[in-house]
PDB file of the backbone (N, CA, C, O) and the ligand in Angstrom, with CONECT records:
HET     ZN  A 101       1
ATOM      1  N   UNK A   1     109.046 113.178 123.020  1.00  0.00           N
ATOM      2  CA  UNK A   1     109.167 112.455 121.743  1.00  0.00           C
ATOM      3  C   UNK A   1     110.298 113.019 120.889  1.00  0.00           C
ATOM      4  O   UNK A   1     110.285 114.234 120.694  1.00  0.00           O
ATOM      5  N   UNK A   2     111.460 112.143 120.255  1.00  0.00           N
ATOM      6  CA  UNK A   2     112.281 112.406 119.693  1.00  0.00           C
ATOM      7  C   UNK A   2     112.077 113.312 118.147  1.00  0.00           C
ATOM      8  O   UNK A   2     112.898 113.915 117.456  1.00  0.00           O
ATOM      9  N   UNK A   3     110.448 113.061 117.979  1.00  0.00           N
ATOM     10  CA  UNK A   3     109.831 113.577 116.148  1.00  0.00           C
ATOM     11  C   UNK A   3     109.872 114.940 116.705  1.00  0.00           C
ATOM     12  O   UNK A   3     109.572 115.645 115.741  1.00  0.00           O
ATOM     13  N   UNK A   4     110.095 115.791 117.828  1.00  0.00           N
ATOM     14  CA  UNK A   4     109.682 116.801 117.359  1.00  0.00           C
ATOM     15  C   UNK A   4     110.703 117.421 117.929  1.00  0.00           C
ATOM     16  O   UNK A   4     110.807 118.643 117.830  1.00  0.00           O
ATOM     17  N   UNK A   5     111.600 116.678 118.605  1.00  0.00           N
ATOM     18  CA  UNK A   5     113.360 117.411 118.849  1.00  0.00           C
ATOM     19  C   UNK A   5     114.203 118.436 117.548  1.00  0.00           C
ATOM     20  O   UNK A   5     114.997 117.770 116.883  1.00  0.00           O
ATOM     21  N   UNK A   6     114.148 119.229 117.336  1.00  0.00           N
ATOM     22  CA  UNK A   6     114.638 120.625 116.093  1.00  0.00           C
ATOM     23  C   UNK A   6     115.942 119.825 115.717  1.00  0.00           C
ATOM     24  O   UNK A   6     116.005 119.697 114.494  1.00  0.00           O
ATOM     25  N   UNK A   7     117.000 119.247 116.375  1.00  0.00           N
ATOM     26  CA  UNK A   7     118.096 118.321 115.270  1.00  0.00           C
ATOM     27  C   UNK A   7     117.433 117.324 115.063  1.00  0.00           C
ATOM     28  O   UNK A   7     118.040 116.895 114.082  1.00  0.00           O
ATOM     29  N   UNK A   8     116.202 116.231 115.341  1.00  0.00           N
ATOM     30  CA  UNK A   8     115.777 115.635 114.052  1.00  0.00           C
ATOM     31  C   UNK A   8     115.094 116.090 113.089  1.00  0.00           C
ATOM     32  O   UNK A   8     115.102 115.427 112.052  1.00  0.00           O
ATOM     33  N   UNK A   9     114.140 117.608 113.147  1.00  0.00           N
ATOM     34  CA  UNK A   9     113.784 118.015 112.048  1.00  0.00           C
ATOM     35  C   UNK A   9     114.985 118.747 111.293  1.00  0.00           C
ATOM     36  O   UNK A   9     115.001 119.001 110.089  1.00  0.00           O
ATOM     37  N   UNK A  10     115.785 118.982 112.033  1.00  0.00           N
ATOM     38  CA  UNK A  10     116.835 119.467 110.474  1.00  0.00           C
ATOM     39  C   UNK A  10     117.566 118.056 110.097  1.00  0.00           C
ATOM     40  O   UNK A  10     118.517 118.326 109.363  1.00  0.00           O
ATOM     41  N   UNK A  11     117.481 116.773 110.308  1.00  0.00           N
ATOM     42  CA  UNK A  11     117.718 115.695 110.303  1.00  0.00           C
ATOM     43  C   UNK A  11     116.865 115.032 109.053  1.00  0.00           C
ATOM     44  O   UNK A  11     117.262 114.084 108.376  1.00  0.00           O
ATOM     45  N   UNK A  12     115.776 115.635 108.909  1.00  0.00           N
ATOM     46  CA  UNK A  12     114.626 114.875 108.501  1.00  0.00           C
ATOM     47  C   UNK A  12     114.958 115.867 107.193  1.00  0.00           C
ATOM     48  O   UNK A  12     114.850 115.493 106.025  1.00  0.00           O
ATOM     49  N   UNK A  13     115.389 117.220 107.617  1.00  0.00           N
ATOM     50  CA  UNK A  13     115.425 117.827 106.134  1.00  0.00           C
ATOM     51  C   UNK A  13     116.185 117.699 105.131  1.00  0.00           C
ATOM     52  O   UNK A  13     115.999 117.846 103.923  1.00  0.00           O
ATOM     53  N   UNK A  14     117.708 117.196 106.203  1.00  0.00           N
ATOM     54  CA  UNK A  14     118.632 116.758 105.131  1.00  0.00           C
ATOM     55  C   UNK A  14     118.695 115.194 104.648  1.00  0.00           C
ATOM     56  O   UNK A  14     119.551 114.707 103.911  1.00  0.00           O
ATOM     57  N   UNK A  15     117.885 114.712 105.080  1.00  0.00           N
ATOM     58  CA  UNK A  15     117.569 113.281 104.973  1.00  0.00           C
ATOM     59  C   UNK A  15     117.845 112.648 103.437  1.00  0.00           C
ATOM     60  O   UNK A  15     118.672 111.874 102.955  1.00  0.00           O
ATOM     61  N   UNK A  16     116.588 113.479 102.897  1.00  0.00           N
ATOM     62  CA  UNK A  16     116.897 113.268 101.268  1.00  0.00           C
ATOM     63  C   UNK A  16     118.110 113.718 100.707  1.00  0.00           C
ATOM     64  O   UNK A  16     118.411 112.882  99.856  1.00  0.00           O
ATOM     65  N   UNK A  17     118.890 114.533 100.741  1.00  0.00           N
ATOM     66  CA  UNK A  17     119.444 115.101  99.921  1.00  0.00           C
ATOM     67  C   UNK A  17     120.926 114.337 100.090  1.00  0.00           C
ATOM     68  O   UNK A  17     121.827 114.226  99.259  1.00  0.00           O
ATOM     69  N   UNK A  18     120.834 113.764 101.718  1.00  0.00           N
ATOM     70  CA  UNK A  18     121.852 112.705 102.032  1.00  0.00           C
ATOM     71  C   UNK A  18     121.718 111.625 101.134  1.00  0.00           C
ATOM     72  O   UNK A  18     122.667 111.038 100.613  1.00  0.00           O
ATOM     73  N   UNK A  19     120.560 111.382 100.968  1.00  0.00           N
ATOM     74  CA  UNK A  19     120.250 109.395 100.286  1.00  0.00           C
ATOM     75  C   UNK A  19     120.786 110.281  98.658  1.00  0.00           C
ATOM     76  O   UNK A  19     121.487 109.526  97.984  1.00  0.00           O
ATOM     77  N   UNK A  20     120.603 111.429  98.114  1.00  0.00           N
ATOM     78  CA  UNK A  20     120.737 112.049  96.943  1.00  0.00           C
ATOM     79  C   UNK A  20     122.214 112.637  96.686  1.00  0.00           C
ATOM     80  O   UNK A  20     122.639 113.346  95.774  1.00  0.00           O
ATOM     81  N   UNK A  21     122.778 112.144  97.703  1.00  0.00           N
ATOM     82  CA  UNK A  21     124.201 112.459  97.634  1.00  0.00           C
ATOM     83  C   UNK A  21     124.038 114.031  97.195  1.00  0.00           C
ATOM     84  O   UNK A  21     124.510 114.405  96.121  1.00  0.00           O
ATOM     85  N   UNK A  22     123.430 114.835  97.971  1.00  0.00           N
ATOM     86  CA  UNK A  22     123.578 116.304  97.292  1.00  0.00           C
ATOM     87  C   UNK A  22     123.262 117.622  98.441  1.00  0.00           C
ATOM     88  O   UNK A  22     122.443 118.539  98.503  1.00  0.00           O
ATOM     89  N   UNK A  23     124.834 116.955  99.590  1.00  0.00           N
ATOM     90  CA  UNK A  23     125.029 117.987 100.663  1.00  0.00           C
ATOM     91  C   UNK A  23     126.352 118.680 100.207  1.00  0.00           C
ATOM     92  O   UNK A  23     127.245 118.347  99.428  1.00  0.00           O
ATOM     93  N   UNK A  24     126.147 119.692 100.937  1.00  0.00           N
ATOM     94  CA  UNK A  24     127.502 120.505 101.505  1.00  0.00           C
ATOM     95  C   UNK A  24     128.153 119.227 102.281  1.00  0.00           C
ATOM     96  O   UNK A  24     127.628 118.147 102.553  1.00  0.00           O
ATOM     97  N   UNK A  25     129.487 119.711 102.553  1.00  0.00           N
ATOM     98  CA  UNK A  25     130.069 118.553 103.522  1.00  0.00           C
ATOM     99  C   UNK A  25     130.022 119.264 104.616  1.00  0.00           C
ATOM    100  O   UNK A  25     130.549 118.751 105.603  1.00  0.00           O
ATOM    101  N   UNK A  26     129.534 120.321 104.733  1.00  0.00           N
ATOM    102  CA  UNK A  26     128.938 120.748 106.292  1.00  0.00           C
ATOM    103  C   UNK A  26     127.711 119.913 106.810  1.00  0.00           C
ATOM    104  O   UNK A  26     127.508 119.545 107.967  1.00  0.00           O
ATOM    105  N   UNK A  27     126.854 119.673 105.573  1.00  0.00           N
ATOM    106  CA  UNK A  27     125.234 119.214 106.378  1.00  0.00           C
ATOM    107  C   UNK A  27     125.559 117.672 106.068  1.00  0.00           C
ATOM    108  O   UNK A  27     124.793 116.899 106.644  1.00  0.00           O
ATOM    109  N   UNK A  28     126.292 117.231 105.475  1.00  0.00           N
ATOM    110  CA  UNK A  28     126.984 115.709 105.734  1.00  0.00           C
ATOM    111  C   UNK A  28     127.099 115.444 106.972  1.00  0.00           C
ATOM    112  O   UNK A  28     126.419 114.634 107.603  1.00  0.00           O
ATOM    113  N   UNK A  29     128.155 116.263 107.461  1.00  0.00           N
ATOM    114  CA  UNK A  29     128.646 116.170 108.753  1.00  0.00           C
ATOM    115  C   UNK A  29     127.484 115.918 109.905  1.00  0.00           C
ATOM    116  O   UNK A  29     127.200 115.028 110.707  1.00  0.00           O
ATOM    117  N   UNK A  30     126.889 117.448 109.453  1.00  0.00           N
ATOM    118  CA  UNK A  30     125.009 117.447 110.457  1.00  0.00           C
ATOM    119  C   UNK A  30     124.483 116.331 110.488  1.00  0.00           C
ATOM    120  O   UNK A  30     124.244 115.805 111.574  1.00  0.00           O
ATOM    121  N   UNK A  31     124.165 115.679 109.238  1.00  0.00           N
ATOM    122  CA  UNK A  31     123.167 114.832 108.879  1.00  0.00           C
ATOM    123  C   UNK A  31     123.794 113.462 109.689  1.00  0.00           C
ATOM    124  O   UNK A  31     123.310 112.910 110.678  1.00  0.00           O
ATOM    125  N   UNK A  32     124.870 113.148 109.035  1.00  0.00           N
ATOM    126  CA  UNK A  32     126.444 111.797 110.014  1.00  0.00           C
ATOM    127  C   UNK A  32     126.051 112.034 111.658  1.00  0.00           C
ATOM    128  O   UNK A  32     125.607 111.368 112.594  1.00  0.00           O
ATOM    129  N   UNK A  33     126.329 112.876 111.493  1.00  0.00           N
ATOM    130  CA  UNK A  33     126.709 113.154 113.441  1.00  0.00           C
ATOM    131  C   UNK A  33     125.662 113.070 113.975  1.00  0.00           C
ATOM    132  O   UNK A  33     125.852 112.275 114.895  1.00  0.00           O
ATOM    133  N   UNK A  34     124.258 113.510 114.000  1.00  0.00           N
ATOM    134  CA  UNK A  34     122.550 112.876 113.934  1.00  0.00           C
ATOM    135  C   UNK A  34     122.787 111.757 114.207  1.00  0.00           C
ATOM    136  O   UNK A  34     123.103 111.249 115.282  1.00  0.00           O
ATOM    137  N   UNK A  35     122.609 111.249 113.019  1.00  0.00           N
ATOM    138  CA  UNK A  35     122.138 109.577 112.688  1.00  0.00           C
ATOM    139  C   UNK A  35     123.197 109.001 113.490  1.00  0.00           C
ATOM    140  O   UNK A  35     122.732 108.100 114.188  1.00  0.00           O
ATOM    141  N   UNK A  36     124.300 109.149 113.643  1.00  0.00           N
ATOM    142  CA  UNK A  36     125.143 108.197 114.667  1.00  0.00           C
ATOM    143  C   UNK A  36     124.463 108.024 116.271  1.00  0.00           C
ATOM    144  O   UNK A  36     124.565 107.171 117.153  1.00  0.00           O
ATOM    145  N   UNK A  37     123.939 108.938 116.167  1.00  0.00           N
ATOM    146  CA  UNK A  37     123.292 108.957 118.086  1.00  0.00           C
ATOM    147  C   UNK A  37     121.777 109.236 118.194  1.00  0.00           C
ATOM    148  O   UNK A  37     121.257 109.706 119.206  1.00  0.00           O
ATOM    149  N   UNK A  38     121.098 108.900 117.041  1.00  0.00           N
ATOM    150  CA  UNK A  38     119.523 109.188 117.279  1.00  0.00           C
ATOM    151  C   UNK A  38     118.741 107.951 116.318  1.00  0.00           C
ATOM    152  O   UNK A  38     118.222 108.253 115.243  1.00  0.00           O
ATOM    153  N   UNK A  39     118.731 106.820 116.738  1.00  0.00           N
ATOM    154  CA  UNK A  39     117.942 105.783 116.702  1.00  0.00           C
ATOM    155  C   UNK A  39     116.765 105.979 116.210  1.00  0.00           C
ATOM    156  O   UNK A  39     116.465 105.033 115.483  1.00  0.00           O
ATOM    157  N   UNK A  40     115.885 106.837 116.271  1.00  0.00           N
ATOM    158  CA  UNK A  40     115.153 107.284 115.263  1.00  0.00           C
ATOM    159  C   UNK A  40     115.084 107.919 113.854  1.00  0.00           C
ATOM    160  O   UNK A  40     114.169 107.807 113.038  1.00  0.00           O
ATOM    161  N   UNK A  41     116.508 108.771 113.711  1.00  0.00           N
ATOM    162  CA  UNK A  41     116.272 109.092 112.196  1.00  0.00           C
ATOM    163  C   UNK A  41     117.145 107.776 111.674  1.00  0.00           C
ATOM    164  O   UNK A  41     116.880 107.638 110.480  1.00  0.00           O
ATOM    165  N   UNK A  42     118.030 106.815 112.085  1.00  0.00           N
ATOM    166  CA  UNK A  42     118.656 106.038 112.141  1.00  0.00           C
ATOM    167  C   UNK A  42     117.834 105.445 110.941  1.00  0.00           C
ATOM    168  O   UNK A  42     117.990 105.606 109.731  1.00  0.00           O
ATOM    169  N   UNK A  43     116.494 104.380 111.959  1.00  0.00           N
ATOM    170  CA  UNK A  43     115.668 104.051 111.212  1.00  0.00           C
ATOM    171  C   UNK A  43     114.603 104.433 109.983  1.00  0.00           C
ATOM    172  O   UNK A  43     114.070 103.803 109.069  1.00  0.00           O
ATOM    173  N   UNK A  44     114.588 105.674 110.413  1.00  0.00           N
ATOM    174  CA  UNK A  44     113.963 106.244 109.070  1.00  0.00           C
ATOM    175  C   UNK A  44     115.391 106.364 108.041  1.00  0.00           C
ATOM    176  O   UNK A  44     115.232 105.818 106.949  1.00  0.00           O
ATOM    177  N   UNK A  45     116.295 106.793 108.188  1.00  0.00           N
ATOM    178  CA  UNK A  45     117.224 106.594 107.152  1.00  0.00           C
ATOM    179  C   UNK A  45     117.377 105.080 106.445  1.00  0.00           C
ATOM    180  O   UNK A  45     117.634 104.867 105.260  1.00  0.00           O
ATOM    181  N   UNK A  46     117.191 104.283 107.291  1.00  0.00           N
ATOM    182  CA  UNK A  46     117.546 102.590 107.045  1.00  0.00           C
ATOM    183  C   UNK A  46     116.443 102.848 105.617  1.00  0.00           C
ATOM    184  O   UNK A  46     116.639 102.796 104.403  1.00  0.00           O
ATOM    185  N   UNK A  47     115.253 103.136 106.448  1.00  0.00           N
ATOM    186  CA  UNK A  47     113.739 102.865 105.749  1.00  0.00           C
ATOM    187  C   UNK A  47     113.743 103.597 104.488  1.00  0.00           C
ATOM    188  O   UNK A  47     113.425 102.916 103.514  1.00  0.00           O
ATOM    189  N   UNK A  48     114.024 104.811 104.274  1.00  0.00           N
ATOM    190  CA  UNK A  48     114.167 105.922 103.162  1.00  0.00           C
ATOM    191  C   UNK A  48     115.394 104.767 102.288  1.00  0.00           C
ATOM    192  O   UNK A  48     114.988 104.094 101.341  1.00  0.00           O
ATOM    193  N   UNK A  49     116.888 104.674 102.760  1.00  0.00           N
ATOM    194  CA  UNK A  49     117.625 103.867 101.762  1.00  0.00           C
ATOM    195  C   UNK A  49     117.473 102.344 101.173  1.00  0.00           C
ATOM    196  O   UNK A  49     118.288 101.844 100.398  1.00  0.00           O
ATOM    197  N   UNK A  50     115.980 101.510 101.796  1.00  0.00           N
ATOM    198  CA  UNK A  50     115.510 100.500 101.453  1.00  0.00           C
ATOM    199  C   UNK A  50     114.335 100.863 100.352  1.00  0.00           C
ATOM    200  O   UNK A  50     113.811 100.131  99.513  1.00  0.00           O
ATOM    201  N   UNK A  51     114.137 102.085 100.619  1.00  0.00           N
ATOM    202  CA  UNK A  51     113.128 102.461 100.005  1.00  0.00           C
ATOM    203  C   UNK A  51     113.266 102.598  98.571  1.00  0.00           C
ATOM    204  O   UNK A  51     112.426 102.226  97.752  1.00  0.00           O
ATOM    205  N   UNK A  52     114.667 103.301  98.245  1.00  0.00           N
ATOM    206  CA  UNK A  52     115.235 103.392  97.184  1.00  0.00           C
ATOM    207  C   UNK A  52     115.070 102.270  96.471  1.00  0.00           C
ATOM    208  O   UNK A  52     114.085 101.922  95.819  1.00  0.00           O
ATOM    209  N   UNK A  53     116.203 101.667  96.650  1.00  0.00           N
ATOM    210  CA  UNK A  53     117.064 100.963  96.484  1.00  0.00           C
ATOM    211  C   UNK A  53     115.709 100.110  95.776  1.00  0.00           C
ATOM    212  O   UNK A  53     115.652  99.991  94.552  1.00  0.00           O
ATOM    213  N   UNK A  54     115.008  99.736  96.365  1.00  0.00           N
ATOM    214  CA  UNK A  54     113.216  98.597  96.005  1.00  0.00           C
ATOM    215  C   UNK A  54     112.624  99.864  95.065  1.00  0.00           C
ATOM    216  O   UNK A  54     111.884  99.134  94.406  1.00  0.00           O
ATOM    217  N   UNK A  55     112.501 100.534  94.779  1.00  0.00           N
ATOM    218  CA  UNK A  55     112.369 101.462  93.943  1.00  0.00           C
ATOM    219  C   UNK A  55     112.629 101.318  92.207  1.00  0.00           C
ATOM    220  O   UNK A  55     111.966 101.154  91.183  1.00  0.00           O
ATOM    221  N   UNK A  56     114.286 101.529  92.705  1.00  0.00           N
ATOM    222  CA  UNK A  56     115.243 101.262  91.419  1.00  0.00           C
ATOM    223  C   UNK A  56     114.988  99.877  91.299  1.00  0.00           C
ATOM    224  O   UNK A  56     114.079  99.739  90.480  1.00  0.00           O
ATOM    225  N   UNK A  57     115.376  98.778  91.742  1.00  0.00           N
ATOM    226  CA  UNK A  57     114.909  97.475  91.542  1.00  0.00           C
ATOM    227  C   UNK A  57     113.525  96.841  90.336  1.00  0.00           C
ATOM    228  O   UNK A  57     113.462  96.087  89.365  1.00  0.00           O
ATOM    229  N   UNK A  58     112.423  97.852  91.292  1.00  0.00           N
ATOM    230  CA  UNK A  58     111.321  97.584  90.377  1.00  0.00           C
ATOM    231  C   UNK A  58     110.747  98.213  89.385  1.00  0.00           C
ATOM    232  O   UNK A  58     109.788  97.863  88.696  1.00  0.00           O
ATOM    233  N   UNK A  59     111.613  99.501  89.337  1.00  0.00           N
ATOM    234  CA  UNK A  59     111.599  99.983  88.074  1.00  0.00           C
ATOM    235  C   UNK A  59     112.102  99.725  87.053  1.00  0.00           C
ATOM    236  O   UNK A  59     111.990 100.523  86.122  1.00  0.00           O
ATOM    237  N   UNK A  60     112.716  98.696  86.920  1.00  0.00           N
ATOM    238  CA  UNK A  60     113.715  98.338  86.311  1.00  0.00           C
ATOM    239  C   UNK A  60     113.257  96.982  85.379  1.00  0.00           C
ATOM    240  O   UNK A  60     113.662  96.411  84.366  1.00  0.00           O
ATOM    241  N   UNK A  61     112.166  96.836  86.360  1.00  0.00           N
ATOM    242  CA  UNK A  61     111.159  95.642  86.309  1.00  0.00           C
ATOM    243  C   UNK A  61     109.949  95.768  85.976  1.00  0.00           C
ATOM    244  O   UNK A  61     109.214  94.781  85.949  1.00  0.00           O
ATOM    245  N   UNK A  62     109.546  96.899  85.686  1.00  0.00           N
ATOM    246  CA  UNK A  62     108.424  97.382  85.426  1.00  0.00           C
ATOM    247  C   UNK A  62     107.447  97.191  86.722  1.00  0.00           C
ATOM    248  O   UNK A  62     106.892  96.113  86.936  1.00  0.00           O
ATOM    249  N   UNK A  63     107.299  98.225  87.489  1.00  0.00           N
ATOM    250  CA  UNK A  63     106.262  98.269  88.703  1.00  0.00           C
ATOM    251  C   UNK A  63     105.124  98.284  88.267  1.00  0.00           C
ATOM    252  O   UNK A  63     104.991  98.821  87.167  1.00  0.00           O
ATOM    253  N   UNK A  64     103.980  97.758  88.888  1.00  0.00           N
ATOM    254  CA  UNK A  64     103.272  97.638  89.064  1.00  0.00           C
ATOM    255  C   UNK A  64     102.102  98.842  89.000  1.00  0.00           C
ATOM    256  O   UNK A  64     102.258  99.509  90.023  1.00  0.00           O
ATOM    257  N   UNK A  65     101.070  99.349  88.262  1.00  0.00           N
ATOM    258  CA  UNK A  65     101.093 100.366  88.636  1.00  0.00           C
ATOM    259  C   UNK A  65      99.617 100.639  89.761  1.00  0.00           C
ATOM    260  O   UNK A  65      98.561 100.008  89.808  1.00  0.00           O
ATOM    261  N   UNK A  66     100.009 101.631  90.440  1.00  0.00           N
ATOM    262  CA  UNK A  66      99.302 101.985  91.976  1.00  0.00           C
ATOM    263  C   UNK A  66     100.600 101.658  92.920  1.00  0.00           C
ATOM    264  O   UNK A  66     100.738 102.204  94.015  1.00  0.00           O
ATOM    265  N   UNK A  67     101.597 100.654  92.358  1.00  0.00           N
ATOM    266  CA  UNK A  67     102.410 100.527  93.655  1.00  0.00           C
ATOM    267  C   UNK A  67     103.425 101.720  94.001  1.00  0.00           C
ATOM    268  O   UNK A  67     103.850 101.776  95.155  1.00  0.00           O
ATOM    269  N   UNK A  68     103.753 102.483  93.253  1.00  0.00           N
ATOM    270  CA  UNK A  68     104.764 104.088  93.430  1.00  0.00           C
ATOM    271  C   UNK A  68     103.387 104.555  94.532  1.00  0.00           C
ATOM    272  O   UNK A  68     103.355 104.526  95.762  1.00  0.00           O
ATOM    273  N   UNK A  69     102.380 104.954  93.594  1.00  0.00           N
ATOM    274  CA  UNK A  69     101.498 105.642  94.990  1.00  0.00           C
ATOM    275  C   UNK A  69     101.998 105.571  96.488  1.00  0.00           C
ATOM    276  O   UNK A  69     102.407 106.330  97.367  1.00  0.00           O
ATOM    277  N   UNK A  70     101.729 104.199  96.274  1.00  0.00           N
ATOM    278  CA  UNK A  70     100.989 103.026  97.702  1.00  0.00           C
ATOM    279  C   UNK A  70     102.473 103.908  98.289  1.00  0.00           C
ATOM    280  O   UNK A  70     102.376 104.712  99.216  1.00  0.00           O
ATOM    281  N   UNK A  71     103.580 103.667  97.721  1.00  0.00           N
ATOM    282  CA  UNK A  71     104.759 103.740  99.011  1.00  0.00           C
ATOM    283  C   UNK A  71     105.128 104.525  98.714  1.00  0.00           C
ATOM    284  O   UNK A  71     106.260 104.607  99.192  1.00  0.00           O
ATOM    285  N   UNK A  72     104.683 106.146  97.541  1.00  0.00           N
ATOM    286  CA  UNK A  72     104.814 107.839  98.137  1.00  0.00           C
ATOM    287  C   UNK A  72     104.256 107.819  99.417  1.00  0.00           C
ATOM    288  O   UNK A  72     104.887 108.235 100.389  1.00  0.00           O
ATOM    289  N   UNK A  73     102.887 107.276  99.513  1.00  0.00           N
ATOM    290  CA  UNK A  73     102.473 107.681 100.191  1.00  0.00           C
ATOM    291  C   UNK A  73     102.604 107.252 101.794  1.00  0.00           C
ATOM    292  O   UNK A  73     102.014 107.817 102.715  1.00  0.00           O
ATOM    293  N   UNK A  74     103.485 106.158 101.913  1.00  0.00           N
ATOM    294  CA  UNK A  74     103.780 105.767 103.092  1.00  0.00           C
ATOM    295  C   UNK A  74     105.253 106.732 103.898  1.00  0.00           C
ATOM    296  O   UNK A  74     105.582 106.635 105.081  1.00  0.00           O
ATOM    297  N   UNK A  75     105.913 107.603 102.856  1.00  0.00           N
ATOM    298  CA  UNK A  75     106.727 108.724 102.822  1.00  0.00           C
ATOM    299  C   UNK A  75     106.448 109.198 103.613  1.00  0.00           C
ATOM    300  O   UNK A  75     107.126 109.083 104.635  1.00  0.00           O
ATOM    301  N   UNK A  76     105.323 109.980 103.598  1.00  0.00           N
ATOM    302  CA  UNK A  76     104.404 110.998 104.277  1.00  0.00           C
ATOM    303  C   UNK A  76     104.777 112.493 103.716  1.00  0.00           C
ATOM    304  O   UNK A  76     104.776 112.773 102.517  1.00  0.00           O
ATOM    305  N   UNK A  77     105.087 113.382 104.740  1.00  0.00           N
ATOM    306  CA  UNK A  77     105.033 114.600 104.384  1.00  0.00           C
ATOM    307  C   UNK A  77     106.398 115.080 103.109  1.00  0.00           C
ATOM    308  O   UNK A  77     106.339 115.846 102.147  1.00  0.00           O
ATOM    309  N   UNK A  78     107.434 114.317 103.600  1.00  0.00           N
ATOM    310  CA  UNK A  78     108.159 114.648 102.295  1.00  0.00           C
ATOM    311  C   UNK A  78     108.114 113.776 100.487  1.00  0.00           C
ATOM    312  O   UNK A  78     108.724 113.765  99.418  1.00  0.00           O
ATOM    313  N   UNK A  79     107.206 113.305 101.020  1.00  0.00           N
ATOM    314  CA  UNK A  79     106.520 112.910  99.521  1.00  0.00           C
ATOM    315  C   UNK A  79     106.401 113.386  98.474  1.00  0.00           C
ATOM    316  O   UNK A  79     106.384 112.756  97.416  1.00  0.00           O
ATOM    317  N   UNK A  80     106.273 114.888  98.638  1.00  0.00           N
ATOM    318  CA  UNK A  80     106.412 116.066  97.732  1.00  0.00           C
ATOM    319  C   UNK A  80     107.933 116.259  97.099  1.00  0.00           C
ATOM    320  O   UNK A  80     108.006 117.009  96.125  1.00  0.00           O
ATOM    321  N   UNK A  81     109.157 115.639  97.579  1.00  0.00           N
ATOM    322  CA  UNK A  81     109.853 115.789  97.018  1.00  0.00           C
ATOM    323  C   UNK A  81     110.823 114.575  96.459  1.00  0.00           C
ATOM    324  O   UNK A  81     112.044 114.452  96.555  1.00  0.00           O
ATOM    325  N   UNK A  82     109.966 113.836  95.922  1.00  0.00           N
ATOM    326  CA  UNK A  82     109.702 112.321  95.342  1.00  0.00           C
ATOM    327  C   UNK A  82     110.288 112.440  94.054  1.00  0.00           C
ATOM    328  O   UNK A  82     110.290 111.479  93.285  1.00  0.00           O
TER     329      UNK A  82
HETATM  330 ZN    ZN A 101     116.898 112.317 115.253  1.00  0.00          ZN2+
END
C-alpha cells in the first residue's frame, strides 16, 4: 500500500504547508517531485485544495454550522492542524 510508503508520509507532512504556501523551496521541490509520480497524494492534494477553496467560499457565505466539523473531520488525522 502506497499510505504507508515514508515519501508519502513526508508527502502527507508537507501537504499542508504546500496548500499554505509556507515551504522552504527545498520541501517544494520534495512535496512537486512526490505528487508528480504518486497518484495517491496526487489525489489527496486535489481533495485538500478543493477542500479549501469550498471552505473560503462558504465562509464567506456564512456556513452552516456543524458543517466545518462534518469536513474537519473527514481530514482525519491532520485535522489538528486546521
Ligand atoms: Zn505518495
Amino acid at each position: 500500500m502506497t499510505e504507508h510508503d515514508p515519501d508519502c508520509e513526508k508527502c502527507e507532512e508537507l501537504l499542508q504547508g504546500y496548500l499554505d504556501r509556507d515551504l522552504t523551496l527545498e520541501e517544494v521541490v520534495i512535496a512537486e517531485g512526490h505528487l508528480d509520480g504518486c497518484d495517491y497524494c496526487r489525489r489527496r492534494y486535489r481533495f485538500e485544495e478543493r477542500l479549501r477553496r469550498y471552505i473560503r467560499v462558504s465562509a464567506s457565505e456564512r456556513m452552516p454550522a456543524g458543517l466545518l466539523a462534518k469536513l474537519t473531520e473527514l481530514r482525519g488525522p491532520t485535522a489538528d492542524k486546521f
